[in-house]
C-alpha positions in Angstrom: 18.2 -64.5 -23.0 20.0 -61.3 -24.4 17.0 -59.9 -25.6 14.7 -60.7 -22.3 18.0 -58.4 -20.9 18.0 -56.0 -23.0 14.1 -55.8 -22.7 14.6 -55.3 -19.0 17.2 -52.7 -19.1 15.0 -50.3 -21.5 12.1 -50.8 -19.5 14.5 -49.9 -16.2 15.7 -46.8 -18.0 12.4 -45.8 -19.6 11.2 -46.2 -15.6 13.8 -44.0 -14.3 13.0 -41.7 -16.9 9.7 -41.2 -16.2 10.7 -40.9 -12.5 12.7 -37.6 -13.4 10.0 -36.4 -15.1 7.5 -36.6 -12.2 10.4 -35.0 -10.0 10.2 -31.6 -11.7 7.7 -29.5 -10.6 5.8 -27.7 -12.8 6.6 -24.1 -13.5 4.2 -21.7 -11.5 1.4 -20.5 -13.5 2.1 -16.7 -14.1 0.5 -13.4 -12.6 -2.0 -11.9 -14.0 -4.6 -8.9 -13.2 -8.3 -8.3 -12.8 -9.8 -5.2 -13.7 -13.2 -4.1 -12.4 -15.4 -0.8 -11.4 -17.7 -0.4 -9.1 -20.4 2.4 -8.1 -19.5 3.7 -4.5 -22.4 5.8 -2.5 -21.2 9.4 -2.5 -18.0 8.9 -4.1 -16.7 8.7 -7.7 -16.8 5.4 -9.6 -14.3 3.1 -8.3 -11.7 1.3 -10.3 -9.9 -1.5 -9.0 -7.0 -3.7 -10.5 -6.7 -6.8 -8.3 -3.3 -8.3 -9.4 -2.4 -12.1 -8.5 1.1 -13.9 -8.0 2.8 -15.8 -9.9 1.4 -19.6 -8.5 -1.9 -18.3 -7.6 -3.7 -20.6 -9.9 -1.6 -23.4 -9.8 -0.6 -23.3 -5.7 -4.9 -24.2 -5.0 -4.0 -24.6 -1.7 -2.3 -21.6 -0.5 -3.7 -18.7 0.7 -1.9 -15.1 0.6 -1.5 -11.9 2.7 -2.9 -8.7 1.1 -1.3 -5.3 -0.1 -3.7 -2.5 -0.4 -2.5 0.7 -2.5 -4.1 4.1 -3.0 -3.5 5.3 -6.6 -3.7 2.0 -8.1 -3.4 3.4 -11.8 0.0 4.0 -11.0 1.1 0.8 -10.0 1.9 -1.6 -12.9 2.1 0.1 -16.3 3.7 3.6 -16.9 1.1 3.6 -19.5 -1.9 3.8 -17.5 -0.5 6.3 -15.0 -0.2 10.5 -16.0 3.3 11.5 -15.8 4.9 7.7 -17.4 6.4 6.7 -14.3 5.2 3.6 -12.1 5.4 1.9 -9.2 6.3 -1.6 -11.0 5.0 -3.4 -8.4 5.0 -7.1 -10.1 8.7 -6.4 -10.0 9.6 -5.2 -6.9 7.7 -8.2 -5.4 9.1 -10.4 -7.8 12.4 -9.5 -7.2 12.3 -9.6 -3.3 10.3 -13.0 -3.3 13.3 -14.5 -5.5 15.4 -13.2 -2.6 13.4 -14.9 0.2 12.7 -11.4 1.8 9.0 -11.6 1.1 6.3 -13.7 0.6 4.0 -13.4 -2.3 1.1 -11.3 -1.9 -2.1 -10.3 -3.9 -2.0 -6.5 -4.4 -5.5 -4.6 -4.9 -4.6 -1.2 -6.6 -7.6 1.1 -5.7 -7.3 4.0 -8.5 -7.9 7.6 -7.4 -10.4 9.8 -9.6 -9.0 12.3 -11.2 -8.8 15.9 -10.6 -10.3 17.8 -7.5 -11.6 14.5 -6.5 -8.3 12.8 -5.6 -7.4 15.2 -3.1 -11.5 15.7 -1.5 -11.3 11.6 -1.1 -7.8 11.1 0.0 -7.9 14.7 2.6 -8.4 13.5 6.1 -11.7 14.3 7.6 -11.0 14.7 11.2 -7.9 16.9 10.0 -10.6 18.7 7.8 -12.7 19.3 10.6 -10.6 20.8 13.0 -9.2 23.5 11.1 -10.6 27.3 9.7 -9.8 30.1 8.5 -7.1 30.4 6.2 -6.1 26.8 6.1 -10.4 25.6 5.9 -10.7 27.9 2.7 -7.2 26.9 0.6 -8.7 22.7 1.5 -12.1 23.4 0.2 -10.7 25.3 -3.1 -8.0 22.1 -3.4 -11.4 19.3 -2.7 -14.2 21.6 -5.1 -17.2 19.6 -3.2 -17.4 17.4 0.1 -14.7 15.6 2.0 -15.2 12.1 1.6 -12.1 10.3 2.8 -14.2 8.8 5.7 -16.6 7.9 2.6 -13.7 6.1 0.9 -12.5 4.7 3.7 -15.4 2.9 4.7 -16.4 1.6 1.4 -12.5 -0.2 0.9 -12.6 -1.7 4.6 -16.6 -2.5 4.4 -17.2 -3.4 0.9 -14.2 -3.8 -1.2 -11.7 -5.7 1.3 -14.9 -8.8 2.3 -15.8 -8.9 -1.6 -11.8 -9.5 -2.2 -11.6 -12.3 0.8 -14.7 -13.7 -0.9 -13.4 -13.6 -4.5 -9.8 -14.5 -3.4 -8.1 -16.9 -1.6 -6.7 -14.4 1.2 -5.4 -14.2 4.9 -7.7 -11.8 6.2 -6.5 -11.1 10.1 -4.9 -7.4 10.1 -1.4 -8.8 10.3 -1.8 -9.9 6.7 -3.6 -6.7 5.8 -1.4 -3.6 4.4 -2.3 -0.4 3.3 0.1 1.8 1.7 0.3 5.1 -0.4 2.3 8.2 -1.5 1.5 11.8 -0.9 -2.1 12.2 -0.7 -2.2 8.3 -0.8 0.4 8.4 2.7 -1.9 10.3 4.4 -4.9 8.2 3.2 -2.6 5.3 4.5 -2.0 6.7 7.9 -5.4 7.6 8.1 -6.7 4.4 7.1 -4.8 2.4 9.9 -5.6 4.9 12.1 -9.2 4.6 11.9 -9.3 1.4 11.4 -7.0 -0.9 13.0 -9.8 -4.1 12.8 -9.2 -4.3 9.1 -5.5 -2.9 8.6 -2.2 -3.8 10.4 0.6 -2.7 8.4 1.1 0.8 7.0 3.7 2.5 4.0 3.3 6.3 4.8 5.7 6.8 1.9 5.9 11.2 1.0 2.4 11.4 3.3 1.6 14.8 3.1 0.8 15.5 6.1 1.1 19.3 5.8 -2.5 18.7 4.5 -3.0 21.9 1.8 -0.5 24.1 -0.1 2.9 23.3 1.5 3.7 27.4 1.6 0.1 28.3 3.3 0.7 25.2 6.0 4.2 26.4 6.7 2.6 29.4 8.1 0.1 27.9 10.0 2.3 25.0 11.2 1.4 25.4 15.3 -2.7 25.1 14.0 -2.0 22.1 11.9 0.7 20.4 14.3 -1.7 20.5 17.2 -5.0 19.2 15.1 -2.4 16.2 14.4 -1.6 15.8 18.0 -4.9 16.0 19.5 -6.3 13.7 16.8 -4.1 11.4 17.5 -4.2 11.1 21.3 -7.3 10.6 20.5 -7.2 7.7 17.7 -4.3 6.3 17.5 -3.9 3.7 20.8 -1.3 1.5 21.4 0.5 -0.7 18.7 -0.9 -3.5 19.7 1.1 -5.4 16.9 0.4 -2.6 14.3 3.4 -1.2 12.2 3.8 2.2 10.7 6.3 3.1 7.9 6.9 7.0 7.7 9.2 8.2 4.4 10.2 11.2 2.5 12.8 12.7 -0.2 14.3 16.2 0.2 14.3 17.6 -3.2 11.2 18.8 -5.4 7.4 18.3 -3.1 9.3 16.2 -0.6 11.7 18.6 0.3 9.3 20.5 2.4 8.1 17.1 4.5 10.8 16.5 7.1 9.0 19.0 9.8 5.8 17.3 9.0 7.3 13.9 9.4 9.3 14.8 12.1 6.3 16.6 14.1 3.9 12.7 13.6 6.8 11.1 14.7 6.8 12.9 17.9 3.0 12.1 18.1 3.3 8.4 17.4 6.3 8.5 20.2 4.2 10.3 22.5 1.5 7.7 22.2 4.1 4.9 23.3 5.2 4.0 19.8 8.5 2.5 20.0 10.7 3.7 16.9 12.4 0.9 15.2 9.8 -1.7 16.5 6.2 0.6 15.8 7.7 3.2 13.3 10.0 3.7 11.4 10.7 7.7 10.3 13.0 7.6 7.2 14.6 10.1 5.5 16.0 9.6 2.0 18.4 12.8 0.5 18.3 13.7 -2.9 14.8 11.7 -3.4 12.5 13.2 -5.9 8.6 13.1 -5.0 7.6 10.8 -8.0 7.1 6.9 -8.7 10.8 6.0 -9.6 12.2 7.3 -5.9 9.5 5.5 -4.3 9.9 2.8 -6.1 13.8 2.6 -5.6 13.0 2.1 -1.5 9.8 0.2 -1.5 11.8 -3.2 -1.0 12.9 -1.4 2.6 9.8 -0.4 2.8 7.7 -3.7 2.7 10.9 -5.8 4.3 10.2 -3.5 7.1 6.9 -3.9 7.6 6.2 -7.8 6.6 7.7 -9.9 9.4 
């Protein structure tokens, strides 16, 4: 009798055992990257890193929104990137999902060519196009061959972003869809949303350099440049229509010559019936340095901002 109550009691506790196993989930299967490159008509060989939350392969179920970033070789490693400063994307994600103010999200980090090429891909056409003289030949000795921004743009909204829905499991409506950038990489961002407000919703503007060429040659052609931004965008820009723009910049080093530039879109994206606060934000951040660390330093506000 003692033993058959014994047996029972092991087997009860052996039960509830097993029970508390099966209660813990299982740890989230970790991030991890995808590297690939691709040939582009009429643009440089494009490299993409494709990096995917922690959960992605264990969570089969769940599908995620989408971070797009210009200069993708600066995202994740200071290894990879020229100067040994980066983004650290992984972690700044990392950190703000662990604090509930984000969701996870793939991140595709598109890397910019080197060289002349960066600035001929990332330069605004319709920017390009509406200004001479003085301004027309200090672009075309920055670019070195054809403006192909409209080139690049095209090829991420019509080639890369369907092959990553195909590839990935993503949320593809434009809510889910951000596109963000510094300097040359901001403007590339604004122009991106601008264009192309089917495929992109949200926007980090973050140091865009709007100013467009040398900052000391724009500063004296500021009334030229101000109203090819205005008229472009009373042209292309519409309403919000749920879209949201995120406008930054430092005042020390590159940065500190961006608040008139910032300042003058601003009035643009107002003038358009942009709501600041609920369309745009404009944000100014003293004492920030144009590099990686500053930007990453406010990219949490950044993102909370724009993500819902």
């Amino acid at each position: 009798m003692i033993a058959r109550r014994l047996g029972r009691a092991l087997t009860a506790l052996l039960a509830l055992a097993l029970a508390a196993c099966a209660a813990v989930p299982a740890p989230p299967s970790p991030a991890r990257q995808v590297e690939w490159t691709e040939a582009a008509a009429g643009l440089p060989e494009q490299h993409v890193t494709v990096w995917l939350p922690p959960g992605y392969d264990s969570e089969r179920s769940r599908r995620y929104p989408v971070l797009y970033m210009w200069d993708g070789q600066n995202l994740f490693d200071p290894a990879q990137t020229h100067y040994g400063k980066a983004w650290m994307v992984q972690d700044v994600l990392g950190g703000m999902v662990a604090a509930g103010s984000a969701e996870p999200h793939i991140v595709v980090g598109i890397w910019s060519p080197p060289g002349l090429d960066r600035y001929r891909v990332y330069l605004a056409k319709p920017l390009y196009d509406a200004l001479d003289g003085e301004m027309k030949q200090d672009m075309d000795r920055m670019a070195g061959g054809p403006i192909a921004s409209d080139a690049m743009l095209a090829w991420t909204a019509d080639t890369l972003k369907p092959r990553i829905d195909r590839e990935y499991r993503t949320r593809t409506s434009p809510a889910d869809t951000t596109i963000a950038g510094s300097s040359m990489g901001g403007l590339m961002a604004c122009y991106a949303i601008v264009e192309r407000p089917d495929v992109f919703g949200r926007a980090g503007c973050v140091s865009a350099h709007f100013a467009l060429a040398d900052p000391e040659l724009a500063a004296r052609h500021a009334p030229e440049i101000e109203r090819a931004w205005a008229d472009y965008l009373s042209r292309k820009l519409g309403q919000p229509r749920g879209r949201k723009i995120w406008l930054d910049h430092g005042t020390a080093t590159l940065d500190g010559w961006y608040g008139p530039w910032q300042d003058a879109i601003a009035a643009d994206f107002a003038a358009q019936g942009w709501q600041e606060g609920r369309d745009f934000a404009a944000r100014t951040y003293p004492g920030a340095e144009h590099d990686e660390n500053f930007w990453r330093a406010r990219m949490p506000e950044m993102l909370g901002w724009l993500w819902p």
